[in-house]
OpenMM code with the backbone's topology and positions (N, CA, C; nanometers):
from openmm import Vec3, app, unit

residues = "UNK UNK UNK UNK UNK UNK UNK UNK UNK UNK UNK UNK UNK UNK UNK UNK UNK UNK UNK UNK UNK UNK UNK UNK UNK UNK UNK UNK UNK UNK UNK UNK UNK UNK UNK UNK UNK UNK UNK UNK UNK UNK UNK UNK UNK UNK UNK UNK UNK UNK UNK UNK UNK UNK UNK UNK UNK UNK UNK UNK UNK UNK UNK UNK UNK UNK UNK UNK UNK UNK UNK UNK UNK UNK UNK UNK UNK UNK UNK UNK UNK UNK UNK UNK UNK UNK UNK UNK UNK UNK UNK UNK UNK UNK UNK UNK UNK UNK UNK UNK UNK UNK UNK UNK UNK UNK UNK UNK UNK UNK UNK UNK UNK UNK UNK UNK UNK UNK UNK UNK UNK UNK UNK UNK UNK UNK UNK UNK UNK UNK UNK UNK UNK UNK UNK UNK UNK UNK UNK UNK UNK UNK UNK UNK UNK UNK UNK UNK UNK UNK UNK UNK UNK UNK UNK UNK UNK UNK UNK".split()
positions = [
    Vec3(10.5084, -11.0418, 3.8701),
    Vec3(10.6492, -11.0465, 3.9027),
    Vec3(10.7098, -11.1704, 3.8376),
    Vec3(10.8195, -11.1479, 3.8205),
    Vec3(10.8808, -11.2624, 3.7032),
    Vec3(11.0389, -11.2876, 3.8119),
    Vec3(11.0429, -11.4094, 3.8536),
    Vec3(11.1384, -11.4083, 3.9201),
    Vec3(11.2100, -11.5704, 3.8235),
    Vec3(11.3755, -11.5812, 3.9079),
    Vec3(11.4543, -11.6009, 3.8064),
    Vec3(11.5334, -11.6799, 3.8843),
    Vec3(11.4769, -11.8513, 3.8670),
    Vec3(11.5458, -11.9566, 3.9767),
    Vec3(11.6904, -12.0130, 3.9627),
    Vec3(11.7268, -12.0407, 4.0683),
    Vec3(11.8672, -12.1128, 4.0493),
    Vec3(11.8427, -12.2410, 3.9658),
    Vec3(11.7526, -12.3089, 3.9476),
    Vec3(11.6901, -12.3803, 3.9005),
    Vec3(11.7539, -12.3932, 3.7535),
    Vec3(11.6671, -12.2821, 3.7074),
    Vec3(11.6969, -12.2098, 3.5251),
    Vec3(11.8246, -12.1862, 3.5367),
    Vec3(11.9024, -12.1172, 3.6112),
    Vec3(12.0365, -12.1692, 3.5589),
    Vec3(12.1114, -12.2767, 3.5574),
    Vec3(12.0772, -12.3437, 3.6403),
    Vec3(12.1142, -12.4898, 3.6289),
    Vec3(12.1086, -12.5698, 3.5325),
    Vec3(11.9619, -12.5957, 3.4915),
    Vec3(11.8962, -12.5973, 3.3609),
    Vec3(12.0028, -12.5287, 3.2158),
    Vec3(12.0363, -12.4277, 3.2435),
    Vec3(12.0838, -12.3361, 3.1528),
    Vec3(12.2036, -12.3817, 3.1114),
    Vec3(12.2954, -12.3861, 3.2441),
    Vec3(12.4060, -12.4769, 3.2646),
    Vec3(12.4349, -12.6535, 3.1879),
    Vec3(12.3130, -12.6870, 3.1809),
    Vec3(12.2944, -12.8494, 3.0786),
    Vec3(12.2794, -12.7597, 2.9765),
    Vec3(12.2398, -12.7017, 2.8830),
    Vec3(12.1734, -12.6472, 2.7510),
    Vec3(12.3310, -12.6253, 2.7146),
    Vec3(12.3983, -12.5672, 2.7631),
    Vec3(12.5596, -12.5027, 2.7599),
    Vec3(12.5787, -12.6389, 2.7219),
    Vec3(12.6647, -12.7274, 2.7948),
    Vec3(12.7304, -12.8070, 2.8342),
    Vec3(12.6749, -12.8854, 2.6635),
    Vec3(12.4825, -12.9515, 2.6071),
    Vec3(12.4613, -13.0081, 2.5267),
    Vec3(12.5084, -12.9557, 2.4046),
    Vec3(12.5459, -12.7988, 2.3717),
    Vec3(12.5769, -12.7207, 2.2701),
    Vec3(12.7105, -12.7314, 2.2252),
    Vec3(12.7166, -12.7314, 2.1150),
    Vec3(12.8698, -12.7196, 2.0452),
    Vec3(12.9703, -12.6106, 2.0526),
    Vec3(12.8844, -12.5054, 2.0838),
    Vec3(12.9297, -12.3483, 2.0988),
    Vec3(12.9903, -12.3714, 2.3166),
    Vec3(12.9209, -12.4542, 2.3748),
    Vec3(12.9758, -12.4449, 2.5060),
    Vec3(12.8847, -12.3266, 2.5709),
    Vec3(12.7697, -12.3191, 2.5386),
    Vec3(12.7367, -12.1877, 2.5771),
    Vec3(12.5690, -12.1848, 2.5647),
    Vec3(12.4504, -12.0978, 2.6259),
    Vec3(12.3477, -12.1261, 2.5881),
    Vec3(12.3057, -11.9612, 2.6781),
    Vec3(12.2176, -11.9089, 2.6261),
    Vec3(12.1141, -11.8050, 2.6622),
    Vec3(11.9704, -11.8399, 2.7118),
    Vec3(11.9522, -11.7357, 2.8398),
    Vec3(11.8153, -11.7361, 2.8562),
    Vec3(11.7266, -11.5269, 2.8340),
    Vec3(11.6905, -11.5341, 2.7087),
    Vec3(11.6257, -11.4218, 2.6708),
    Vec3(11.4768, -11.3998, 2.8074),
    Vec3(11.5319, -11.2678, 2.8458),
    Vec3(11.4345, -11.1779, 2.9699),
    Vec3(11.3437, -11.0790, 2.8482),
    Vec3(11.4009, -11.0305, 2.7967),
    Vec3(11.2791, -10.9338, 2.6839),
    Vec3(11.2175, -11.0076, 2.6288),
    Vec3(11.0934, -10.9515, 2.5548),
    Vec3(11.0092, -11.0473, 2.4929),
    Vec3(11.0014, -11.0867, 2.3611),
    Vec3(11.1015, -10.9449, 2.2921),
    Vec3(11.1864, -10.9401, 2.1360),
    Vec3(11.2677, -10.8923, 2.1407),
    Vec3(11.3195, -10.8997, 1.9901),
    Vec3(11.4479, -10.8403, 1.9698),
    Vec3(11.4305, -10.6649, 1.9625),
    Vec3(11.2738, -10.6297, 1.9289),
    Vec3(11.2944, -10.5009, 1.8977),
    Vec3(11.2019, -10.4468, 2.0656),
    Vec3(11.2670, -10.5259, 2.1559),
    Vec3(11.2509, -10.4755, 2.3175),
    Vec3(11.3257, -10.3471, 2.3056),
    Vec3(11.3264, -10.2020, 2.3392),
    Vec3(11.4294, -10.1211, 2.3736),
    Vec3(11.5343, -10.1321, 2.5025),
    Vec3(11.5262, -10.2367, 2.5629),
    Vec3(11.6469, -10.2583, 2.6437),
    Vec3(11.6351, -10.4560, 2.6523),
    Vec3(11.7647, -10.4731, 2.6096),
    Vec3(11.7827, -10.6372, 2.5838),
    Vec3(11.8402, -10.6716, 2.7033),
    Vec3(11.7829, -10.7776, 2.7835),
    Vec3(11.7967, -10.8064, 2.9380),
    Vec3(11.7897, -11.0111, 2.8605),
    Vec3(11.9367, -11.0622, 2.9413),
    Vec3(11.9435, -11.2025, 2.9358),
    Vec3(12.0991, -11.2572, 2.9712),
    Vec3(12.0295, -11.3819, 3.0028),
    Vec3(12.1605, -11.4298, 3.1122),
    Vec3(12.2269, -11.5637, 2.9512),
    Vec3(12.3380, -11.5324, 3.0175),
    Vec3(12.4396, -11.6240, 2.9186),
    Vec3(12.5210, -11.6993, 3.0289),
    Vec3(12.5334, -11.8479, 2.9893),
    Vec3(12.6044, -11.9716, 3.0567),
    Vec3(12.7216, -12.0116, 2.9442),
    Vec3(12.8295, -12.0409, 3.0436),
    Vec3(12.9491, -12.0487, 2.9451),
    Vec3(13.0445, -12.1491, 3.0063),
    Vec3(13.0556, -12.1850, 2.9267),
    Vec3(13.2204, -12.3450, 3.0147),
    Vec3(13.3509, -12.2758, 2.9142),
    Vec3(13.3948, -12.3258, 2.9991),
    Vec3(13.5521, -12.2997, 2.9735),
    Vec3(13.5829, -12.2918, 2.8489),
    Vec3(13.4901, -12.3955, 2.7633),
    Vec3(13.5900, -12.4191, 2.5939),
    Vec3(13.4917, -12.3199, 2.5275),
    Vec3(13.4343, -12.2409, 2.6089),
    Vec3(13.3080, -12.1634, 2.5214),
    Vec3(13.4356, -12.0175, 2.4591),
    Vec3(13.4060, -12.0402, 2.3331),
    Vec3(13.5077, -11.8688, 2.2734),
    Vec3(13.3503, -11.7657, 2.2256),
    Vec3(13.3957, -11.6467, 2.3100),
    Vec3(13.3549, -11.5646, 2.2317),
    Vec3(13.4765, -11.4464, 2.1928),
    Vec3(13.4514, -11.4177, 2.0673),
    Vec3(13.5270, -11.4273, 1.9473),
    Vec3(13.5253, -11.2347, 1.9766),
    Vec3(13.6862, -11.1714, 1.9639),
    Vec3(13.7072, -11.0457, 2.0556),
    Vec3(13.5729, -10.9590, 1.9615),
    Vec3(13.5346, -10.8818, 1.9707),
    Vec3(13.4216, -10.7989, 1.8949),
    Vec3(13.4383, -10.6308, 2.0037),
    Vec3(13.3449, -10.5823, 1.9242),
    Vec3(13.2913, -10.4554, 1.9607),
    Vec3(13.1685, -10.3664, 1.9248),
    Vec3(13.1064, -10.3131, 2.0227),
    Vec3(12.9599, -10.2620, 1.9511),
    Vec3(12.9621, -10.1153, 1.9506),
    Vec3(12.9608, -10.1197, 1.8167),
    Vec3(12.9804, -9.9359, 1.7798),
    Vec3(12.8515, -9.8220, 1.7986),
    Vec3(12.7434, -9.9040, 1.8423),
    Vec3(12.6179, -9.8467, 1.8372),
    Vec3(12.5489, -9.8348, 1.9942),
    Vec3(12.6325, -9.8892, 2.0537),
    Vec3(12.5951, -9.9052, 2.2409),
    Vec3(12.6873, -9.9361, 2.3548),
    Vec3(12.6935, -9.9363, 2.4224),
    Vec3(12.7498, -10.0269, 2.5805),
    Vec3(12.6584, -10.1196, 2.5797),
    Vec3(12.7007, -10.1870, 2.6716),
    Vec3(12.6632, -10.3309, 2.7788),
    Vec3(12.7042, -10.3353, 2.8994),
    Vec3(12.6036, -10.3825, 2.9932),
    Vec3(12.6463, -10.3789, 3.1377),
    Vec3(12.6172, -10.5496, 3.1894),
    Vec3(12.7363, -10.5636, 3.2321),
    Vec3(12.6853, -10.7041, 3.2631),
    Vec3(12.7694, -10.7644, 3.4149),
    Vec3(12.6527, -10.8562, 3.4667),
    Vec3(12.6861, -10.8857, 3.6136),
    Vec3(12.7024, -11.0194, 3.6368),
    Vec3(12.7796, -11.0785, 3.6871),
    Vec3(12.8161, -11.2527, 3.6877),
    Vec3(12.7279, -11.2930, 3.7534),
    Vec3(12.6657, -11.3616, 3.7615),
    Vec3(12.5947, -11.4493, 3.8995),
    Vec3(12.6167, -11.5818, 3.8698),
    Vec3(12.6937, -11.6450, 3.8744),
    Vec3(12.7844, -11.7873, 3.9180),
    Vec3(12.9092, -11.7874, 3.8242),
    Vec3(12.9859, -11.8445, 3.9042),
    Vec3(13.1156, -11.8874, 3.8359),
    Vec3(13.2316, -11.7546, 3.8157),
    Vec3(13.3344, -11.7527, 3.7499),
    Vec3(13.3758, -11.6449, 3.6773),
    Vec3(13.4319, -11.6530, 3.5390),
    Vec3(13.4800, -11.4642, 3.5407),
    Vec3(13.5000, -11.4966, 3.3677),
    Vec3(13.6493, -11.3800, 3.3534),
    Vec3(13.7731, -11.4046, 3.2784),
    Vec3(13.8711, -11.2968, 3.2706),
    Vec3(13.7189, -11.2006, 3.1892),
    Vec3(13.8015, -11.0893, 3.1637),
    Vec3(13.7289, -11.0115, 3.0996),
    Vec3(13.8855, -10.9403, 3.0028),
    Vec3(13.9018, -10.9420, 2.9022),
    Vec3(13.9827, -10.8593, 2.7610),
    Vec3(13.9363, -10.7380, 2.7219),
    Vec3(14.0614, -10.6396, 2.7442),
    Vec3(13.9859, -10.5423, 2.6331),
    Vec3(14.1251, -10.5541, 2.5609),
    Vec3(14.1217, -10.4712, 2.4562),
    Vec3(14.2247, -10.4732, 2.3508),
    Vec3(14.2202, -10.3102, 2.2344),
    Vec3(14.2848, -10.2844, 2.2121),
    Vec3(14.3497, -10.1775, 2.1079),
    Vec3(14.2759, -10.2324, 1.9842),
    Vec3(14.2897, -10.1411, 1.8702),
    Vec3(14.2513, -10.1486, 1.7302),
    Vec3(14.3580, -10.3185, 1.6560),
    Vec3(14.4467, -10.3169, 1.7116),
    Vec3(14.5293, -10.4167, 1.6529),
    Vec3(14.5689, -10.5460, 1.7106),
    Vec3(14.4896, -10.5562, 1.8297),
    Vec3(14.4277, -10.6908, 1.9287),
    Vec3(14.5618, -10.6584, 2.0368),
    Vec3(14.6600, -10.5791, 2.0979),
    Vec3(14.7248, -10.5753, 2.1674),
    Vec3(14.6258, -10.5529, 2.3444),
    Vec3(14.6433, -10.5955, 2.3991),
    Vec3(14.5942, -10.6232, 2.4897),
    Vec3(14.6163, -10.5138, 2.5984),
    Vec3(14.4578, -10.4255, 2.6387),
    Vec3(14.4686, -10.3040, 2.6890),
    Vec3(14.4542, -10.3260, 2.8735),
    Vec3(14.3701, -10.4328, 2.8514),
    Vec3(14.3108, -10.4466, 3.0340),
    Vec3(14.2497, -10.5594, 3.0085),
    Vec3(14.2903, -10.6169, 3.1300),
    Vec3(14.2628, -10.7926, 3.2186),
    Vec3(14.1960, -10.7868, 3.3098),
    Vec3(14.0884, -10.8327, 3.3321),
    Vec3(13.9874, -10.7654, 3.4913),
    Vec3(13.9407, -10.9151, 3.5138),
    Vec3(13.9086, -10.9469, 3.6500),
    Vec3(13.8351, -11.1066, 3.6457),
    Vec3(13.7276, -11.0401, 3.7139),
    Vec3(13.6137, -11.1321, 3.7080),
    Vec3(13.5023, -11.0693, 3.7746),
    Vec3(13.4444, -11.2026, 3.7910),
    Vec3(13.3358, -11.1942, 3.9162),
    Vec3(13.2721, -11.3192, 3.9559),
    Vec3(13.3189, -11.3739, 4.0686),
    Vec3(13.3109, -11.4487, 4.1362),
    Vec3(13.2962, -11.5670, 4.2450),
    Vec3(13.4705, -11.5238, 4.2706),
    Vec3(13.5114, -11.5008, 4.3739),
    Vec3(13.6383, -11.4860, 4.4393),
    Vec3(13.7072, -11.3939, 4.3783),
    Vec3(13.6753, -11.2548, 4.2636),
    Vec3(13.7230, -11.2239, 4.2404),
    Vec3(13.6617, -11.0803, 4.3185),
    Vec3(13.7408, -10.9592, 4.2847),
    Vec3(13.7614, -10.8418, 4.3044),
    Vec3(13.5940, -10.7737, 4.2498),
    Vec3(13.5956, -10.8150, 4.1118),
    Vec3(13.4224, -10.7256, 4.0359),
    Vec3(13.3568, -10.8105, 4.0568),
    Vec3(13.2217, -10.7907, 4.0555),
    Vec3(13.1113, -10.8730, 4.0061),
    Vec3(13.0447, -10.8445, 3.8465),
    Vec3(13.0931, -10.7382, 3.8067),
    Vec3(13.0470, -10.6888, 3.6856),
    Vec3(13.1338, -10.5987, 3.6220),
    Vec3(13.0875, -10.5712, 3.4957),
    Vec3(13.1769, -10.4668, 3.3867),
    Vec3(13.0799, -10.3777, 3.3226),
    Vec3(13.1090, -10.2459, 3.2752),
    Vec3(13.0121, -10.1850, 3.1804),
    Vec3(13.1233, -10.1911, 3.0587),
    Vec3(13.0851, -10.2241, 2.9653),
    Vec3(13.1940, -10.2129, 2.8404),
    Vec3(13.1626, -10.0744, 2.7262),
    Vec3(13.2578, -10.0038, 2.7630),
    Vec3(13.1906, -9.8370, 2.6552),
    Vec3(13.1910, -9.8698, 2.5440),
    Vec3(13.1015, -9.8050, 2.4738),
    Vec3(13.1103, -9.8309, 2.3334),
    Vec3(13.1985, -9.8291, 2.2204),
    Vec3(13.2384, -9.9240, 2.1165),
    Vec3(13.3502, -9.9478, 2.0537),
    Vec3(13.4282, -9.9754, 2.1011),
    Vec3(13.4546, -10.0803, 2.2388),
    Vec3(13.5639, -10.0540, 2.2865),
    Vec3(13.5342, -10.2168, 2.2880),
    Vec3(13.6749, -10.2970, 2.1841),
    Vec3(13.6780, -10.3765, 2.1520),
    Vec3(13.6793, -10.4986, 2.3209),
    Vec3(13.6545, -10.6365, 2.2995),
    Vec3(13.6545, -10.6665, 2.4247),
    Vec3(13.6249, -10.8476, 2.3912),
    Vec3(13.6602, -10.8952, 2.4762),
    Vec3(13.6385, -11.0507, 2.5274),
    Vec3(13.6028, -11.0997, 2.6388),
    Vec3(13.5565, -11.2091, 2.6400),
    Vec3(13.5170, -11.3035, 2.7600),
    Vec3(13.5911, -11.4472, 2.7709),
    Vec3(13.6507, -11.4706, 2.9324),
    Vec3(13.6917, -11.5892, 2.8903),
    Vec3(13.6321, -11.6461, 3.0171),
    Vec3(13.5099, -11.7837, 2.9948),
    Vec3(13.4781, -11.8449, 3.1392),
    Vec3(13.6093, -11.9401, 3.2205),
    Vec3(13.5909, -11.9130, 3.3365),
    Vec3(13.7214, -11.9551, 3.3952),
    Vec3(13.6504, -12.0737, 3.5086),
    Vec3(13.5533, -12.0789, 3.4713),
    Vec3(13.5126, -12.2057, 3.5025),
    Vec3(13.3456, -12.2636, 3.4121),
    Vec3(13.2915, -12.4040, 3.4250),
    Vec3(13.2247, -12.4397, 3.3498),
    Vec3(13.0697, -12.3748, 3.4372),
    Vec3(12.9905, -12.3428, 3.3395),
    Vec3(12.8783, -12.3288, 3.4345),
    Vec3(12.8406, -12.1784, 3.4638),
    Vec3(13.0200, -12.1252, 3.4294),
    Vec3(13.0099, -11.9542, 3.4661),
    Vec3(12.8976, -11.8730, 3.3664),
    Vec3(12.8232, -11.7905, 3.4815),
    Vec3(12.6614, -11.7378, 3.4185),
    Vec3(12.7215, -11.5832, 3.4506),
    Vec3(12.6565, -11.5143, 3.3416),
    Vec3(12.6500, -11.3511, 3.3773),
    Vec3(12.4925, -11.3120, 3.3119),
    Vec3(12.4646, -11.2267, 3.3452),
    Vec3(12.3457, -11.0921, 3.3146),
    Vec3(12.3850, -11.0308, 3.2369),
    Vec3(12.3359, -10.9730, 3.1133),
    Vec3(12.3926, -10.8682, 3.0373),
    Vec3(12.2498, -10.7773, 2.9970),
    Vec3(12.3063, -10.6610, 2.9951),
    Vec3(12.2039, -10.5387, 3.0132),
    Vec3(12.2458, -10.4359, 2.9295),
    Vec3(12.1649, -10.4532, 2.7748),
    Vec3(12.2199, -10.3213, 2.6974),
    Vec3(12.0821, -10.3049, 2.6190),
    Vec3(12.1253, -10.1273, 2.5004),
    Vec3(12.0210, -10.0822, 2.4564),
    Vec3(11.9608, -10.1794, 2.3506),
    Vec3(11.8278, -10.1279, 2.2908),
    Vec3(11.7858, -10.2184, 2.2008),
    Vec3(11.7911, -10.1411, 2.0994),
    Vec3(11.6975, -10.1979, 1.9806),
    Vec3(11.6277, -10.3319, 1.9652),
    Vec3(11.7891, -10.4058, 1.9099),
    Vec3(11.7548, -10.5100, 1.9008),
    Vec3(11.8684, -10.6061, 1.8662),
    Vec3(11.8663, -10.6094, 1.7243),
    Vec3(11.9553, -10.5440, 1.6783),
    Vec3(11.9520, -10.5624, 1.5081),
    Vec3(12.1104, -10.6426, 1.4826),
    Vec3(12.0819, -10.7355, 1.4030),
    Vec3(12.2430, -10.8469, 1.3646),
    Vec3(12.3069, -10.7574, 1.2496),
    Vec3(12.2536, -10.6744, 1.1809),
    Vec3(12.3813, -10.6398, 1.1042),
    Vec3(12.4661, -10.5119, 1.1822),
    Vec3(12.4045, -10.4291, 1.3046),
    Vec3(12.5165, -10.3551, 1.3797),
    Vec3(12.5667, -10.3827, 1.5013),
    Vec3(12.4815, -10.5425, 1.5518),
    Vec3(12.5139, -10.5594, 1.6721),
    Vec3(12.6444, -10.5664, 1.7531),
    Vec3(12.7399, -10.6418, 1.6345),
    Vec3(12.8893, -10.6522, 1.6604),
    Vec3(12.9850, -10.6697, 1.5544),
    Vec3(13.0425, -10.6210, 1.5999),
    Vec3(13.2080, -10.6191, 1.4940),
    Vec3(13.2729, -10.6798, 1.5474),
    Vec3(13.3208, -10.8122, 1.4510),
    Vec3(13.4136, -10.8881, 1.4922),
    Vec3(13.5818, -10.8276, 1.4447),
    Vec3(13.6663, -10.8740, 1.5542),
    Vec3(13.7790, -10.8506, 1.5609),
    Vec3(13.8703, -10.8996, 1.3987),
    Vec3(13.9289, -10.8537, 1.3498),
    Vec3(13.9925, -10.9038, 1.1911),
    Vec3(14.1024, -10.9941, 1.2686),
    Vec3(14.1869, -10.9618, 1.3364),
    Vec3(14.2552, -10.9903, 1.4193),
    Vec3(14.2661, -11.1445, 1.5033),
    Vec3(14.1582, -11.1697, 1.5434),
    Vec3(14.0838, -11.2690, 1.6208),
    Vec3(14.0357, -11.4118, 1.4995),
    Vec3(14.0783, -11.5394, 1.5305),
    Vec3(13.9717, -11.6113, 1.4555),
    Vec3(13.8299, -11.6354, 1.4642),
    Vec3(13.7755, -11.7030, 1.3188),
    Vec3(13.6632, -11.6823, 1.3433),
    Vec3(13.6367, -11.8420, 1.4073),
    Vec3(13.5080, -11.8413, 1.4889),
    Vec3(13.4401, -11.9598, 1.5407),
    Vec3(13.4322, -12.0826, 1.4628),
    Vec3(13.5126, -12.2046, 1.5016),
    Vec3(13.4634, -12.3243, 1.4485),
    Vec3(13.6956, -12.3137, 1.3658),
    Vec3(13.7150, -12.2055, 1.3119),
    Vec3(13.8622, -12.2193, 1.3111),
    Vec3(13.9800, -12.2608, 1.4027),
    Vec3(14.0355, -12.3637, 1.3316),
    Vec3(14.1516, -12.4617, 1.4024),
    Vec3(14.2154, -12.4180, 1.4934),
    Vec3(14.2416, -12.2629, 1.4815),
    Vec3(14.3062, -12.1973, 1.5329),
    Vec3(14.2562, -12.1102, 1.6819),
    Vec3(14.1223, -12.1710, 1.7110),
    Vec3(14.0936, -12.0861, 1.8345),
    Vec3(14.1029, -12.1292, 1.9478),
    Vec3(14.1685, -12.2564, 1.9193),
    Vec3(14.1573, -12.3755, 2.1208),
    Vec3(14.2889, -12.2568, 2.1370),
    Vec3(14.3883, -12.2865, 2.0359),
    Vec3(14.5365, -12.1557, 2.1112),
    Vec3(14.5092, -12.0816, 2.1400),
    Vec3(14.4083, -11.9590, 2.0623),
    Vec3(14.4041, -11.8546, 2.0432),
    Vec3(14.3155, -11.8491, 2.2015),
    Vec3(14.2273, -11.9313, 2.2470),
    Vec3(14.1554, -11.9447, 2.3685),
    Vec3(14.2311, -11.9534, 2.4569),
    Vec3(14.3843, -12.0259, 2.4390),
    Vec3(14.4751, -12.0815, 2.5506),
    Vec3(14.5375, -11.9237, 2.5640),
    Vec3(14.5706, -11.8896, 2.4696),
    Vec3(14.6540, -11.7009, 2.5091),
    Vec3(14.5429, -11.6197, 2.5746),
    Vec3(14.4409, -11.6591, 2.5611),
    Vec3(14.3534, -11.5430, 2.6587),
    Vec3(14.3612, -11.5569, 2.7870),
    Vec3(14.3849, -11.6860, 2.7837),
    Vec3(14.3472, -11.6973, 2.9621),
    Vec3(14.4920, -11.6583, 3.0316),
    Vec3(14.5812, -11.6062, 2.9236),
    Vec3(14.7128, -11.6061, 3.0332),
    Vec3(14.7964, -11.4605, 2.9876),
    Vec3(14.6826, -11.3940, 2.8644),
    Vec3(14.7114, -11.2424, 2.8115),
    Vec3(14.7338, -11.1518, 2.9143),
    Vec3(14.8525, -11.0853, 2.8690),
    Vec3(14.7942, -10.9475, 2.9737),
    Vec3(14.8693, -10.8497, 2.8697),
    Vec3(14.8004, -10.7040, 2.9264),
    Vec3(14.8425, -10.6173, 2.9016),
    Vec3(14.9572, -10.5690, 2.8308),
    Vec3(14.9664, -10.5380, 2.6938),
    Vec3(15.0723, -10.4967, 2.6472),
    Vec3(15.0915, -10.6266, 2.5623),
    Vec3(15.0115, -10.7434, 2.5614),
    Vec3(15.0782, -10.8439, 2.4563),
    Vec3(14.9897, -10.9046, 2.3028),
    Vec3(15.0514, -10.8472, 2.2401),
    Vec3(14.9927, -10.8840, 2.0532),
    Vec3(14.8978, -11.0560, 2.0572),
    Vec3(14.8233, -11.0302, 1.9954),
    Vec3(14.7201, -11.1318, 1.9661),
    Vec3(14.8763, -11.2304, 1.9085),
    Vec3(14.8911, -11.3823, 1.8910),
    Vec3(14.9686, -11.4563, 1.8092),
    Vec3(14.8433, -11.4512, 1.6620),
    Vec3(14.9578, -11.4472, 1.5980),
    Vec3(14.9318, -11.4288, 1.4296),
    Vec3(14.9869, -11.5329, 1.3379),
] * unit.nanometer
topology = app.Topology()
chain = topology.addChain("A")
for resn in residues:
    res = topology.addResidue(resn, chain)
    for name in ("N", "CA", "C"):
        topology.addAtom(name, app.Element.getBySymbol(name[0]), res)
């Protein structure tokens, strides 16, 4: 039995915090070519992940500390659905259907989720990044981070 301490996320929670990305993983499979990819992701506030979509699967994923908005968006980054999930909110989790473009925003530091999708993990179909969206490490994503957290429905990515 393989059990899974508050400990390690805590732990997980410093690894985040030491990283430039704001963010750090703990891998549950034993590879990438596992047929189901099981692992928890820690995220602070300035952590961007960058809008994407996976044309080859879903993902199911469950918060266990903190929370996170959750984005989905249209072909042209207009903003389809706003959901919060986690610690005082309404969900504890999301399944995201496939191709169906989407974001994360942690709404606090420390915020951890579970994510649970098919395998094996291959990087050239894993995700499609948004054209729309900047890319990571661009000047332009502390704003582009500041409109997520206050997006809703019906409003165009700023361009």
């Amino acid at each position: 039995m393989r059990l899974f301490s508050q400990q390690m996320l805590t732990e997980l929670a410093a690894r985040a915090g030491a990283n430039p990305r704001q963010r750090a993983h703990h891998n549950i499979h034993p590879a990438p070519e596992d047929p189901v990819q099981r692992f928890f992701v820690c995220a602070n506030r300035a952590s961007y992940f960058r809008p994407h979509r996976h044309l080859t699967r879903s993902e199911m994923t469950i918060v266990i500390r903190g929370a996170f908005t959750v984005l989905t968006f249209d072909h042209d980054g207009t903003v389809t659905g706003r959901h919060e999930v986690g610690e005082h909110a309404p969900n504890l989790g999301f399944e995201t259907p496939r191709a169906t473009w989407h974001t994360l925003v942690a709404m606090a530091d420390g915020s951890t989720f579970l994510e649970i999708k098919e395998g094996p993990y291959d990087p050239s179909v894993a995700a499609e990044f948004a054209p729309w969206a900047p890319v990571e490490g661009d000047p332009r994503v502390r704003a582009f981070v500041a409109w997520l957290r206050n997006a809703q429905p019906g409003l165009a990515p700023p361009r």
